[in-house]
C-alpha positions as CSV (number, residue, x, y, z in Angstrom):
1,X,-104.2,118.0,-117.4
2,X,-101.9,120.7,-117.7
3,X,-103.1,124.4,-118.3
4,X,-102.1,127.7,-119.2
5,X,-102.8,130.9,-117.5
6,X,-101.4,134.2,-118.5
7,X,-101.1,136.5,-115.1
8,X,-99.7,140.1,-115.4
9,X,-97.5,141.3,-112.4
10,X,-94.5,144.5,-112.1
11,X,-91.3,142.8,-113.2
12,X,-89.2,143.3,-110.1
13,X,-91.6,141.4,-108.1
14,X,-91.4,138.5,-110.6
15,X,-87.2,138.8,-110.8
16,X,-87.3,139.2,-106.7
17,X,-89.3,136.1,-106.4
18,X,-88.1,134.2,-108.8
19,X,-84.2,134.4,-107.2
20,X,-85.3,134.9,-103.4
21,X,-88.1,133.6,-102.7
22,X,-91.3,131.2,-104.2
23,X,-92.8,133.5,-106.5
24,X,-96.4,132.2,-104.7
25,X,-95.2,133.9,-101.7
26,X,-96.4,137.1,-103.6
27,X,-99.9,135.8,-104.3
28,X,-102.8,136.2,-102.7
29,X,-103.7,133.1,-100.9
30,X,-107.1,133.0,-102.6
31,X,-104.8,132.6,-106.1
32,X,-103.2,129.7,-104.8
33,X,-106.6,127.8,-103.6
34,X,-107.5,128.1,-107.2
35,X,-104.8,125.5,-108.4
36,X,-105.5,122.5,-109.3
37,X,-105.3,119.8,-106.4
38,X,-104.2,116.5,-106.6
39,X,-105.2,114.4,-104.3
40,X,-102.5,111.7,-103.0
41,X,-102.9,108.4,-101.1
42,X,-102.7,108.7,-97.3
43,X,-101.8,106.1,-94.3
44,X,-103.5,105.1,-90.7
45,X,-100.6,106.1,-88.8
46,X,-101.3,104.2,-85.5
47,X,-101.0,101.4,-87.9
48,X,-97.8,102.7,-89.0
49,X,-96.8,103.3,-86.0
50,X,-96.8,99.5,-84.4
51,X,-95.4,98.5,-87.4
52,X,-92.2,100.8,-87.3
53,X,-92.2,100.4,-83.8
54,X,-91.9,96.6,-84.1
55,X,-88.9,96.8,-86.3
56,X,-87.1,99.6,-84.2
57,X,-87.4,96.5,-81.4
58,X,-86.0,93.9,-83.8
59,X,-82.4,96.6,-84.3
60,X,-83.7,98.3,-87.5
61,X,-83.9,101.3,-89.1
62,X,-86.0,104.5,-87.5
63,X,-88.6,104.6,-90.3
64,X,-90.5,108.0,-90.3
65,X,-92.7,107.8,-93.7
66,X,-94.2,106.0,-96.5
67,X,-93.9,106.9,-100.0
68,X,-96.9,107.6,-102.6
69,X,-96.2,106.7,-106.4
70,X,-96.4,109.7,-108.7
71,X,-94.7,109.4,-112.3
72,X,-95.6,112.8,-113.2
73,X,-93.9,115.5,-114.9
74,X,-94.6,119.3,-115.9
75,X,-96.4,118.1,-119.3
76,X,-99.0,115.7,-117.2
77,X,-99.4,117.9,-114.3
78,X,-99.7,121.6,-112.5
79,X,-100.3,124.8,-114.3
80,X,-98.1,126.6,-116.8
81,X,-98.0,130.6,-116.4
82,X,-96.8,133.0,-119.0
83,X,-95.6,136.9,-118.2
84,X,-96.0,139.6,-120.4
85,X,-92.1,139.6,-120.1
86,X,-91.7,136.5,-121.3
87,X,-91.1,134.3,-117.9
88,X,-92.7,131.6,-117.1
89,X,-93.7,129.7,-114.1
90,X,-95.0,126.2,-113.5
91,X,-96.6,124.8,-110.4
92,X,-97.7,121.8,-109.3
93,X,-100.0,121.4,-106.2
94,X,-101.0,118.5,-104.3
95,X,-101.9,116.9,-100.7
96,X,-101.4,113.8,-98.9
97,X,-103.8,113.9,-96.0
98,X,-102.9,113.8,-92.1
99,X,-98.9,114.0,-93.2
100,X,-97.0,116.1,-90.4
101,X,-95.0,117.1,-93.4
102,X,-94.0,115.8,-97.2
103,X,-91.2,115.3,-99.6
104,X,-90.6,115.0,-102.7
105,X,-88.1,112.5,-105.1
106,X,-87.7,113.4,-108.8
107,X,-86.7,110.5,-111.6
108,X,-85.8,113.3,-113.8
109,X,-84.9,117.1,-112.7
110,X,-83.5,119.1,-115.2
111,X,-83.2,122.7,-113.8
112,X,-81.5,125.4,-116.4
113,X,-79.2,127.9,-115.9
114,X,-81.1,130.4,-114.6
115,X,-84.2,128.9,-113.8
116,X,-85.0,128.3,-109.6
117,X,-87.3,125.7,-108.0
118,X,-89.0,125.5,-104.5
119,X,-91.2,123.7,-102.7
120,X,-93.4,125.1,-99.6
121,X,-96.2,124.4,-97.4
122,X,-99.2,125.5,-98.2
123,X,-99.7,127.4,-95.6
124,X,-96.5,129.5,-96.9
125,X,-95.1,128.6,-93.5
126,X,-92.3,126.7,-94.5
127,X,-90.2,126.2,-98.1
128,X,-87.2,124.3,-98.9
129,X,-84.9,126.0,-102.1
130,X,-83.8,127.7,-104.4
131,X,-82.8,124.6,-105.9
132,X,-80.5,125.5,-109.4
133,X,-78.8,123.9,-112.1
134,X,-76.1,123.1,-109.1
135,X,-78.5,120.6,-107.5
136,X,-79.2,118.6,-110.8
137,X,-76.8,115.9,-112.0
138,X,-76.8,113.4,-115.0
139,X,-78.7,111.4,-113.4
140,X,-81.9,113.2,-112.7
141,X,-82.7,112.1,-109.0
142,X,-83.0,114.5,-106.3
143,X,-85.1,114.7,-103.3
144,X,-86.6,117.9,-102.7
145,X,-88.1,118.4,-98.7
146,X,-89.3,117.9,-96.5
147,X,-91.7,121.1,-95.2
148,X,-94.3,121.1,-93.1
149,X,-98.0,119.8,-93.3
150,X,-100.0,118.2,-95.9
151,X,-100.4,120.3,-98.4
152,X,-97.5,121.6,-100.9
153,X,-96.3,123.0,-104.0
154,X,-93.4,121.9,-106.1
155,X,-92.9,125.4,-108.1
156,X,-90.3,126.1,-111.4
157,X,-89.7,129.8,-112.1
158,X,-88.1,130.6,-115.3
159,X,-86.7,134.1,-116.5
160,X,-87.2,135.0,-120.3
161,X,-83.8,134.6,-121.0
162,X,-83.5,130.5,-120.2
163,X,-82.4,128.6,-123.6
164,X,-82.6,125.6,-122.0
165,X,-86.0,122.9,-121.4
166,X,-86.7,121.9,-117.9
167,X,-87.6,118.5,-117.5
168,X,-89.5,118.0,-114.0
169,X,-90.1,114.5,-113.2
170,X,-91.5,113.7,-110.0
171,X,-91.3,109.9,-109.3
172,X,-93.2,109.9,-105.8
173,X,-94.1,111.6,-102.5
174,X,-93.1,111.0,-99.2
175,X,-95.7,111.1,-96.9
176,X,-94.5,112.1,-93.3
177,X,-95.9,110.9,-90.3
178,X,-93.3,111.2,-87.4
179,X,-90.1,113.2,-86.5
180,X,-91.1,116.3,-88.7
181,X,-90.7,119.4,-86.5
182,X,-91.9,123.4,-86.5
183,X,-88.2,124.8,-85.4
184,X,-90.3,128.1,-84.7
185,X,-92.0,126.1,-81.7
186,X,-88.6,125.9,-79.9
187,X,-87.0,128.9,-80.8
188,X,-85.5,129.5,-77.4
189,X,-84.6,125.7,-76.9
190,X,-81.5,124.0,-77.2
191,X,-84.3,121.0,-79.1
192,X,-86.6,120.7,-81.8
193,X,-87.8,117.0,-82.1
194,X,-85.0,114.7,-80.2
195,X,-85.7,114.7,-76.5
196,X,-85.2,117.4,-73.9
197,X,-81.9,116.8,-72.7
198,X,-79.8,116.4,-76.1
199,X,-76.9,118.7,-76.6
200,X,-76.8,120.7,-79.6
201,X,-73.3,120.4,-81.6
202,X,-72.3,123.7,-81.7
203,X,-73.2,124.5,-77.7
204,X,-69.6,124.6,-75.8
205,X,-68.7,120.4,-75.9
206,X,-68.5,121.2,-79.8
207,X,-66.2,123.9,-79.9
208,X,-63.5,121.6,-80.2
209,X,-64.6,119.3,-83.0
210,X,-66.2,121.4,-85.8
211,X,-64.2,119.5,-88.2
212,X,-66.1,116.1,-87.2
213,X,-69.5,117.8,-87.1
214,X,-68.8,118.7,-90.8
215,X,-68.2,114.9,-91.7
216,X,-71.6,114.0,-89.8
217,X,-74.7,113.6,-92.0
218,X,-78.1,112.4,-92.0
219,X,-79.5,109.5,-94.1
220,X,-82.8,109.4,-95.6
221,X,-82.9,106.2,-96.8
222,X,-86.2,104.3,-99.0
223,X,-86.9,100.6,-98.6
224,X,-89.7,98.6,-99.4
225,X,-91.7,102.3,-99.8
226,X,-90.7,103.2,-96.2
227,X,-88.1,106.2,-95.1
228,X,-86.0,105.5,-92.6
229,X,-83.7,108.0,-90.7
230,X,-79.8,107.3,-90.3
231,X,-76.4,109.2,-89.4
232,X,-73.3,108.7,-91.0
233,X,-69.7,110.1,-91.5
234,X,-68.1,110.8,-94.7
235,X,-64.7,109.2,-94.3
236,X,-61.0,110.1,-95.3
237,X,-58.7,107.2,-97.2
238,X,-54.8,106.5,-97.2
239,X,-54.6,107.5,-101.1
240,X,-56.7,110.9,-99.7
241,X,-58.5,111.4,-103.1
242,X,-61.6,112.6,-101.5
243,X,-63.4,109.4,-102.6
244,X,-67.2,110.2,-101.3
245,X,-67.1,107.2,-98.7
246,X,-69.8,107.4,-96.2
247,X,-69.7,104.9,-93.0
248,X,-72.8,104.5,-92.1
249,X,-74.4,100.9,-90.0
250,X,-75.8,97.7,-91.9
251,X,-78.9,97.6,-89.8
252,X,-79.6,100.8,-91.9
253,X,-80.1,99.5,-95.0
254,X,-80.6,95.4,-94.5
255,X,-82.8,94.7,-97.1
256,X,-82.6,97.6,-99.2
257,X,-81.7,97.3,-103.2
258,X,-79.2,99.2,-105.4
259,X,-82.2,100.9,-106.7
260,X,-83.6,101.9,-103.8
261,X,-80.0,103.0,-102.5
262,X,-80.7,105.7,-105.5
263,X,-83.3,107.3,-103.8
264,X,-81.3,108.0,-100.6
265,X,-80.9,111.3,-99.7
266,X,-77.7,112.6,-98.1
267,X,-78.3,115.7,-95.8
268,X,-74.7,117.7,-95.2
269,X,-74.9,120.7,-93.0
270,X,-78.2,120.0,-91.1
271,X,-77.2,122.2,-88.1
272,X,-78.3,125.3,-86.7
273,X,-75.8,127.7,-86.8
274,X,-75.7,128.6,-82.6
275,X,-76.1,126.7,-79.7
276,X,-79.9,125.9,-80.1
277,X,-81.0,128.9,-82.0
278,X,-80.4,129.5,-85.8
279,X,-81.9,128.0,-88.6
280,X,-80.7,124.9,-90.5
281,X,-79.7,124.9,-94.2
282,X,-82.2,123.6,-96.3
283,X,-80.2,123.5,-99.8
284,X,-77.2,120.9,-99.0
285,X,-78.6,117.8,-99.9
286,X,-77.4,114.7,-102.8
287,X,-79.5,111.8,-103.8
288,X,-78.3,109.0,-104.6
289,X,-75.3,106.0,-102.9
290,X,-73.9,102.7,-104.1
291,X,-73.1,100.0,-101.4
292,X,-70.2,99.0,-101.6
293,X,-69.5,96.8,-98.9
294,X,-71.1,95.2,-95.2
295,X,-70.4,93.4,-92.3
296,X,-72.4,90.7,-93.7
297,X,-73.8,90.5,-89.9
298,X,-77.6,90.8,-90.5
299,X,-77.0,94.2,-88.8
300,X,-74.7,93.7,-86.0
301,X,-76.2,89.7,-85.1
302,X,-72.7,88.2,-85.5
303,X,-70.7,91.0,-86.3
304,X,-69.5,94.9,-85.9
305,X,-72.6,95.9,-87.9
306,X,-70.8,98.3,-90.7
307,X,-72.2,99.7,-93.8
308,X,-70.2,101.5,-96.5
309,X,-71.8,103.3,-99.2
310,X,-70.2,105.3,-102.2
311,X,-72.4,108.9,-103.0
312,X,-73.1,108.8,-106.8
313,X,-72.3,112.6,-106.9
314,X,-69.8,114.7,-106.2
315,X,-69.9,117.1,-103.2
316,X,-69.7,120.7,-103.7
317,X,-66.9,122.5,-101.6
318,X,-69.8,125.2,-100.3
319,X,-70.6,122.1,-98.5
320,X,-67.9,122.6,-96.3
321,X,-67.4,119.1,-95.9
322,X,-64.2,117.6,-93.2
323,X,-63.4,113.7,-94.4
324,X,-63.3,111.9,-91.3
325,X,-60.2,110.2,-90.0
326,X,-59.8,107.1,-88.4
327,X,-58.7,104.7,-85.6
328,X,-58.6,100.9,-86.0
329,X,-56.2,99.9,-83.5
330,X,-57.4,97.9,-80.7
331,X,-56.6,100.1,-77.8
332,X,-60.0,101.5,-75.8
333,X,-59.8,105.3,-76.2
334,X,-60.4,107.3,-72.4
335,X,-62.6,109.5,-73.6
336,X,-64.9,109.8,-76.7
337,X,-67.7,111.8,-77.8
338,X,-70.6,111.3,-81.1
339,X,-72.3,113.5,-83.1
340,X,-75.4,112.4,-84.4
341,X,-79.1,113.1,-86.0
342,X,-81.3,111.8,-83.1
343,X,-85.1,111.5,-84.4
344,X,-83.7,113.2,-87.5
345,X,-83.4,116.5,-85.7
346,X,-79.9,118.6,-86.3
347,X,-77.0,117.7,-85.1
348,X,-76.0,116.7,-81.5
349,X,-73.2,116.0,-79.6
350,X,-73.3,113.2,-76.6
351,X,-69.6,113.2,-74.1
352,X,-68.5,109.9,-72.3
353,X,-65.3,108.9,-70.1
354,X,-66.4,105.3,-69.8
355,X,-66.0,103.1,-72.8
356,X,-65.2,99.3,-72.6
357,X,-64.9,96.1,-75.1
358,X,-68.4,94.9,-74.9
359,X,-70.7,92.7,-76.7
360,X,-73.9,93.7,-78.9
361,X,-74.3,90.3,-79.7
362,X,-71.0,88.6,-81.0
363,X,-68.2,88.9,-78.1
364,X,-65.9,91.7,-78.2
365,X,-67.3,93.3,-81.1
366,X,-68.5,96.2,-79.8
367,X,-67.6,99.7,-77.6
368,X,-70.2,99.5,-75.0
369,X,-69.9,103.6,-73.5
370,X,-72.5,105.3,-70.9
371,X,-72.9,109.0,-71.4
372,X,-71.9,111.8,-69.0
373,X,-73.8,115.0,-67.9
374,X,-72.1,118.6,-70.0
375,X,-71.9,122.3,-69.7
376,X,-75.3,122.2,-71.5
377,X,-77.2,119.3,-70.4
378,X,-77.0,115.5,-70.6
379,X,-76.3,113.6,-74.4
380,X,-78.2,110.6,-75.5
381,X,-78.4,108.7,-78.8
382,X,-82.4,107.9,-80.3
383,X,-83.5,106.2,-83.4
384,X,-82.1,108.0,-86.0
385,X,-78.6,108.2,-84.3
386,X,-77.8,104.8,-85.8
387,X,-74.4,104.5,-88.0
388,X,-73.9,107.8,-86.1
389,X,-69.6,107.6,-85.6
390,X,-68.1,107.3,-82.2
391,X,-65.1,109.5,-82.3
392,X,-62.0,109.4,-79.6
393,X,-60.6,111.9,-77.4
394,X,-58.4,114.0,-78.4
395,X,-57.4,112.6,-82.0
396,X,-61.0,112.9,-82.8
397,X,-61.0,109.6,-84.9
398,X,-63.7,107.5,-85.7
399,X,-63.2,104.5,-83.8
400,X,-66.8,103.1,-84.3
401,X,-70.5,103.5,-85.6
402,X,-73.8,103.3,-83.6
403,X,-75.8,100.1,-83.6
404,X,-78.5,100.7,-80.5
405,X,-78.5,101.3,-77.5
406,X,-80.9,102.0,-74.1
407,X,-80.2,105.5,-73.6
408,X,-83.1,107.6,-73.2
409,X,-82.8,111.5,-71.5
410,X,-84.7,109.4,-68.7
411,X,-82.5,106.9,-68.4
412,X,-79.6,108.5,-69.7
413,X,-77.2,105.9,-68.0
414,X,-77.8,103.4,-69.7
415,X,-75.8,102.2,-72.2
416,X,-75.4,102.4,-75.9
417,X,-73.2,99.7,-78.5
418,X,-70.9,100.8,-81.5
419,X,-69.4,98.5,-83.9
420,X,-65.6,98.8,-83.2
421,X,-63.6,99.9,-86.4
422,X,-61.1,97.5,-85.8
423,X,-63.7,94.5,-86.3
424,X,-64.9,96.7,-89.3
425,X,-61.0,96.7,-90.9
426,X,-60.6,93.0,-91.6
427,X,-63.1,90.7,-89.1
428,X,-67.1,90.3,-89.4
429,X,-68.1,87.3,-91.5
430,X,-68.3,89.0,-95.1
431,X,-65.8,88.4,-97.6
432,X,-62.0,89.5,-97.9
433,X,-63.5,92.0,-100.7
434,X,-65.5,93.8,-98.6
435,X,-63.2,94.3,-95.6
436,X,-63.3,97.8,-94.6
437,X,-59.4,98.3,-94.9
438,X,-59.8,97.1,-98.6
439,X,-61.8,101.5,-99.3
440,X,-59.8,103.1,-96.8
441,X,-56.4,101.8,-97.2
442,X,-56.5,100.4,-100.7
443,X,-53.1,99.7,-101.6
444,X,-52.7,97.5,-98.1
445,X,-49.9,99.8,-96.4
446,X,-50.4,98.1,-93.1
447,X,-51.9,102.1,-91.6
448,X,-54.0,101.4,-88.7
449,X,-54.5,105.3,-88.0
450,X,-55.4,108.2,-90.2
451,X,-55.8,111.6,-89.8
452,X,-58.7,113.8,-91.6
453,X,-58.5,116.3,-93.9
454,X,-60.5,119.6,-96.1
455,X,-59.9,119.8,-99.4
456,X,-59.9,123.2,-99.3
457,X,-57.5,123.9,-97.0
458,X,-55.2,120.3,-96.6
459,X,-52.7,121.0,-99.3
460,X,-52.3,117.3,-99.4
461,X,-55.4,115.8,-100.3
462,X,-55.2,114.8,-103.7
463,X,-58.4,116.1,-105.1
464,X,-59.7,118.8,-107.0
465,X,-62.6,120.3,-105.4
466,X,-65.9,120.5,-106.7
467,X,-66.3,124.2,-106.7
468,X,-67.7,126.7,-109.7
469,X,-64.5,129.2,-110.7
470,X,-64.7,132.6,-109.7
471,X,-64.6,133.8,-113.0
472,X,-67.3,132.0,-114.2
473,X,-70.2,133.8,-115.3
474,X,-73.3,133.0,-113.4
475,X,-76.3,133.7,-115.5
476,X,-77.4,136.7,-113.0
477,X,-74.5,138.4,-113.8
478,X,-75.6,140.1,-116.8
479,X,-78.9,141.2,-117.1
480,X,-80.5,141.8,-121.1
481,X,-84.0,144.2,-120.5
482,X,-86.6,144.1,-121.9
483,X,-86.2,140.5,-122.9
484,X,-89.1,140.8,-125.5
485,X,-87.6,143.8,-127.4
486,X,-88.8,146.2,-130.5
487,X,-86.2,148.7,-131.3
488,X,-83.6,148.2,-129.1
489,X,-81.9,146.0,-126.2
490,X,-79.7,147.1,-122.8
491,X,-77.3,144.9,-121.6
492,X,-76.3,144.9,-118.1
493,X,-73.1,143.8,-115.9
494,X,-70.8,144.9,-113.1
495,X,-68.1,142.4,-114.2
496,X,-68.1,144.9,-118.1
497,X,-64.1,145.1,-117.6
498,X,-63.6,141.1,-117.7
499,X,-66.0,141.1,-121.2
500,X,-64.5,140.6,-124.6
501,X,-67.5,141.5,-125.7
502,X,-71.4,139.9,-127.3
503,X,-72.9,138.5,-130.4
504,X,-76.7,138.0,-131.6
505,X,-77.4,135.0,-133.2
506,X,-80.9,134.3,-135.0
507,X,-82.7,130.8,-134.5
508,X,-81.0,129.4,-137.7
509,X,-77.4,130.0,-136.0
510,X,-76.1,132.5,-138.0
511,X,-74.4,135.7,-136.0
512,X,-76.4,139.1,-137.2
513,X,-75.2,141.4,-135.0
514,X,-72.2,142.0,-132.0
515,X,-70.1,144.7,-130.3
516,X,-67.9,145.3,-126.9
517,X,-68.2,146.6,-123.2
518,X,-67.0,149.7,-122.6
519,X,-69.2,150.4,-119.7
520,X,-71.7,149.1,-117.7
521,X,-74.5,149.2,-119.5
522,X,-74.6,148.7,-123.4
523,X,-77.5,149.4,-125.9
524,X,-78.0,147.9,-128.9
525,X,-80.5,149.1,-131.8
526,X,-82.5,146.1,-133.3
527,X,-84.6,148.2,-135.7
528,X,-83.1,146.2,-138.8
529,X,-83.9,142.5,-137.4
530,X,-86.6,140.8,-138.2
531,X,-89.2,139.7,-135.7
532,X,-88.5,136.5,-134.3
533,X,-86.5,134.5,-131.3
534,X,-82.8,135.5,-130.9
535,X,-80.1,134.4,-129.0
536,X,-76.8,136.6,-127.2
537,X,-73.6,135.2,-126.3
538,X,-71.4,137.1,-123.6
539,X,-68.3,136.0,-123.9
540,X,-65.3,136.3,-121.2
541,X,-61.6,137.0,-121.1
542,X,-60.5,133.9,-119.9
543,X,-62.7,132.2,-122.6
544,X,-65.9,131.5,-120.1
545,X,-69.4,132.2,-122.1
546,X,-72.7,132.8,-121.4
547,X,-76.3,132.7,-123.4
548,X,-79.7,134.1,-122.9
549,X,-82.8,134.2,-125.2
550,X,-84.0,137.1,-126.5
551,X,-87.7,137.7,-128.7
552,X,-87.4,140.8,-130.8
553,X,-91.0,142.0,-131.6
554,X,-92.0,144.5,-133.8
């Protein structure tokens, strides 16, 4: 049942929190252990474990979790808490017992302008956020996660000058049993889960390609109420119109439906920012594909094993995101490298010279390549690699996508199988429809070989970038103290000289009182209003607005 507290706190540790950090990261630990708990389903996880580790035999997916039913929302659950100020805060608490670490999917997230979420262990050890109006889409899905431990709490901060109603639907849990890792454990490692001898992408052998590491991401994908952990590359087209094409491997996702493909989360970024040390971006993250199209191979039995998926959303540009090129000529490459998520740890980078036409299990369907020994130590590929692209040397194009392999960092010899692009373009036995030269040269130009490109910086990609304008005014750009007001009101910005000016409009609509910027700060006397809820406009040169909700209180 949902409750209200009223707690009383100084102001700039409430605006601090609620834009940096949780806000519960400036409790006291007892206040947290006196929020209501819910207690979640758990899993035997030997159990889990043969069962994944059967299917990981048969070629499928790396799973790493289960997922536990919710259908809750911030009427049905957690606690409401009101500020003197007028903020608010809502959190919901809850545990899923034995988990190495949780996540959490949302059916409906609604977060305003203004407002932040997080999620974080209980412990306060680890967090994922601030999540923003940027992360929600019409939609509603998101996944939110996935921090360490058992115990969490999903937490919506909202300052006193939010018009807007959040709507906080959580559809389920994921309870996480393998391949969740405590990056402060390895700190002084090139590692945090994969095995010892894996080559983080931005050591030396990935100076060269930091345009393909930005096209790598990691999958997160739901079937049957399992996760299961992927790589794939978003990919470039002829028409360059930054369609959000991701290449990924059909063994990923045999079996899974369009609904589930809703729930997949798509992890850009997941890199640590030096060779093995740095921490990972926790933020760049989109929920939701479409399949479009599949080798129709039962994941690589009597085909190339492809998988092309559509992302429902667009990607921001402070995602930094490179569109892979590629190569579907026939010709072996020399050399070739992959980067890849290996037990869905960050990036990594695995180097070979020795690539031939093999077979997986239909002839001459696959690259069969056997890794070298680097600068830094000695690439492999692990479950969670899979769909990973393999990319030639030096045109750095993808010429195929992981389907398995025997590599192992103690056997790191052995050899490893990816579905050649050519046998992706217009072989496999799926229909003419769903050849993969049907997305990626659409109007049948006969190009075998593309190149990449950034849409930020390629003058010729023909699409507008997903980015917020400069100019536009972000709701911490002006601040309006104290937000429950009796005789008069300050208004706050550093951007005064761009203003036109403000107007107060009452709850009924109708405009009561306005003026201009001529400085920084602005006062304005409210003695004459009536008590009541108000609401002031800022309004922009170049037409851009902005609203936040005042109480006048006599």
């Amino acid at each position: 049942m949902k409750k209200i507290f009223t707690w009383i706190f100084a102001l700039s540790t409430v605006m601090m929190s609620a834009q940096s950090e949780p806000f519960g990261y400036a409790l006291d630990a007892a206040v947290l252990q006196n929020l209501p708990l819910n207690e979640l389903a758990t899993f035997d996880h030997d159990a889990l474990w043969a069962e994944d580790t059967e299917l990981e035999k048969r070629g499928g997916r790396t799973n790493v979790g289960r997922l536990v039913d919710l259908h809750l929302n911030e009427q049905t659950a957690g606690v409401w808490t009101s500020f003197d100020n007028g903020d608010r805060l809502w959190q919901y608490r809850f545990r899923s017992a034995n988990a190495l670490g949780v996540c959490m999917y949302f059916e409906d997230l609604y977060i305003p302008q203004g407002a932040v979420m997080f999620m974080y262990s209980m412990d306060r050890k680890t967090a994922v956020g601030p999540f923003t109006i940027d992360d929600c889409n019409a939609h509603g899905r998101f996944m939110m996660g996935e921090v360490l431990g058992d115990e969490a709490i999903v937490e919506y901060y909202e300052p006193a000058g939010v018009i807007s109603t959040p709507r906080i639907g959580m559809q389920a849990v994921g309870h996480m049993y393998r391949y969740v890792y405590d990056y402060s454990m390895y700190a002084d490692q090139d590692r945090g889960g994969s095995e010892i001898c894996e080559v983080d992408v931005n050591c030396p052998e990935g100076a060269e390609w930091i345009n393909q590491r930005d096209a790598v991401v990691r999958l997160l994908i739901v079937d049957g109420g399992a996760q299961g952990l992927c790589s794939g590359t978003i990919m470039n087209n002829v028409e360059k119109d930054c369609r959000k094409l991701l290449l990924t491997a059909m063994h990923c996702g045999v079996g899974v439906s369009d609904a589930e493909w809703l729930q997949c989360s798509v992890r850009f970024k997941y890199q640590r920012a030096n060779c093995g040390s740095g921490s990972a971006p926790s933020t760049n993250n989109r929920t939701g594909v479409f399949h479009l199209a599949d080798s129709n191979d039962g994941g690589g039995d009597s085909g190339s094993d492809f998988l092309l998926l559509e992302l429902e959303d667009d990607i921001p540009s402070s995602f930094n995101v490179f569109y892979a090129g590629w190569d579907a000529r026939t010709a072996t490459p020399a050399d070739a490298f992959s980067i890849h998520h290996p037990a869905g740890d960050v990036k990594k980078i695995s180097t070979t010279t020795n690539i031939v036409s093999s077979t997986w299990s239909a002839p001459g369907h696959h690259w069969q390549v056997t890794w070298m020994e680097t600068e830094t130590n000695h690439g492999v590929t692990e479950g969670g690699s899979s769909g990973s692209p393999l990319f030639n040397d030096p045109l750095g194009l993808v010429v195929g996508q992981l389907t398995g392999g025997a590599s192992f960092c103690n056997s790191p010899n052995a050899p490893d199988f990816y579905g050649k692009m050519d046998r992706n373009w217009d072989d496999n036995p799926n229909a003419a429809n769903e050849k993969l030269k049907v997305f990626l040269d659409p109007n049948d130009t006969g190009t075998l070989f593309f190149s990449g490109g950034r849409p930020e910086v390629d003058a010729d990609m023909n699409c507008t970038v997903n980015s917020l304008q400069e100019s536009q005014l972000n709701f911490a750009d002006v601040s309006v103290f104290p937000t429950i007001a009796d005789e008069f009101v300050r208004f706050q910005t550093g951007r005064f000289r761009e203003m036109t000016g403000y107007q107060l409009y009452n709850a009924a609509g109708m405009a009561v009182l306005g003026g201009q910027f001529r400085q920084e700060t602005e006062t304005l006397s409210l003695g004459d209003l009536p008590s009541g809820v108000y609401f002031v406009t800022f309004m922009q040169q170049d037409g851009a607005h902005l609203t936040k909700k005042l109480v006048v209180r006599h």
